[in-house]
C-alpha positions in Angstrom: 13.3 -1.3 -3.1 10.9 -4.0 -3.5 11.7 -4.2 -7.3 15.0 -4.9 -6.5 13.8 -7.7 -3.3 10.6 -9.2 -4.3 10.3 -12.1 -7.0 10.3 -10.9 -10.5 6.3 -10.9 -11.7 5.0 -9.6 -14.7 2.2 -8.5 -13.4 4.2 -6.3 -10.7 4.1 -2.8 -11.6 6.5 -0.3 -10.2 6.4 2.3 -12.7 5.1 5.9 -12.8 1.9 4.7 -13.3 1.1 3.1 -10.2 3.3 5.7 -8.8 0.6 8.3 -9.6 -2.1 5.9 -8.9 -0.7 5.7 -5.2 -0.9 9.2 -4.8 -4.1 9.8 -6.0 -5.4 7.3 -3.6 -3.5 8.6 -0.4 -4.7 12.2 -1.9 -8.3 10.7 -1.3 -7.3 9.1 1.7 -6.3 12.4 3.4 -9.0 14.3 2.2 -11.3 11.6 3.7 -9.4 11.0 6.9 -7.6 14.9 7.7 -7.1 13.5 11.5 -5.0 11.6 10.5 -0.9 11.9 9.8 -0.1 11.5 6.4 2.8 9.1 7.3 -0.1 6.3 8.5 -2.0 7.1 5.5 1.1 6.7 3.1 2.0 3.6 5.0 -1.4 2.3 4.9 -2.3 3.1 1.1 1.2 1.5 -0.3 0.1 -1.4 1.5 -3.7 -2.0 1.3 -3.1 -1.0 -2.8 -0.1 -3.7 -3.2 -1.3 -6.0 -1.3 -3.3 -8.4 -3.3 -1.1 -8.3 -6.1 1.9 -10.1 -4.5 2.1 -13.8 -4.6 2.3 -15.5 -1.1 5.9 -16.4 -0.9 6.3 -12.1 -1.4 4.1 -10.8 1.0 5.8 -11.4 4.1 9.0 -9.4 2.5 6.6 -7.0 1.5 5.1 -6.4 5.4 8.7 -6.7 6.5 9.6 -3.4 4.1 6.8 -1.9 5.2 7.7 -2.0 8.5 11.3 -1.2 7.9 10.1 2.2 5.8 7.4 3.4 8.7 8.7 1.7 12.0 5.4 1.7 15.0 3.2 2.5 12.5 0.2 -0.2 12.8 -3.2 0.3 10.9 -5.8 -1.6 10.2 -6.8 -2.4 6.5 -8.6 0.3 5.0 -12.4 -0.3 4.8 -14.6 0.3 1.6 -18.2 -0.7 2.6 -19.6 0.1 -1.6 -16.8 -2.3 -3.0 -17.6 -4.5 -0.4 -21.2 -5.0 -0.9 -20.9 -5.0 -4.3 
């Protein structure tokens, strides 16, 4: 779906590599966070991973998908305190 909406990028990647990259994350993410339902943590780990690589006139499609694909779902951007003070 968003390769079909967003802008065409060549540094967009929506192949089976990120693919598996997403679910290794959102593995993580539920191993870290097992109070929490998996669709928040899907939601939250396609967004927080694509994120920074969408240029500003995509993002707001983007969120809008977002909230089309997981509708009342709201989360906060995942925190990482060693990247951070890195």
């Amino acid at each position: 779906l968003c390769e079909q909406q967003l802008s065409k990028q060549a540094h967009y990647d929506f192949g089976l590599r990120n693919i598996l990259s997403v679910l290794r994350t959102m593995g993580s993410s539920k191993r870290e966070n097992p109070d929490k339902s998996e669709p928040f943590l899907v939601m939250r780990t396609l967004r927080d991973m694509n994120m920074s690589k969408y240029i500003a006139e995509d993002v707001p499609l983007f969120l809008s998908l977002i909230d089309d694909i997981f509708p009342g779902i709201k989360a906060d951007k995942a925190v990482f305190p060693e990247v951070e003070a890195a």
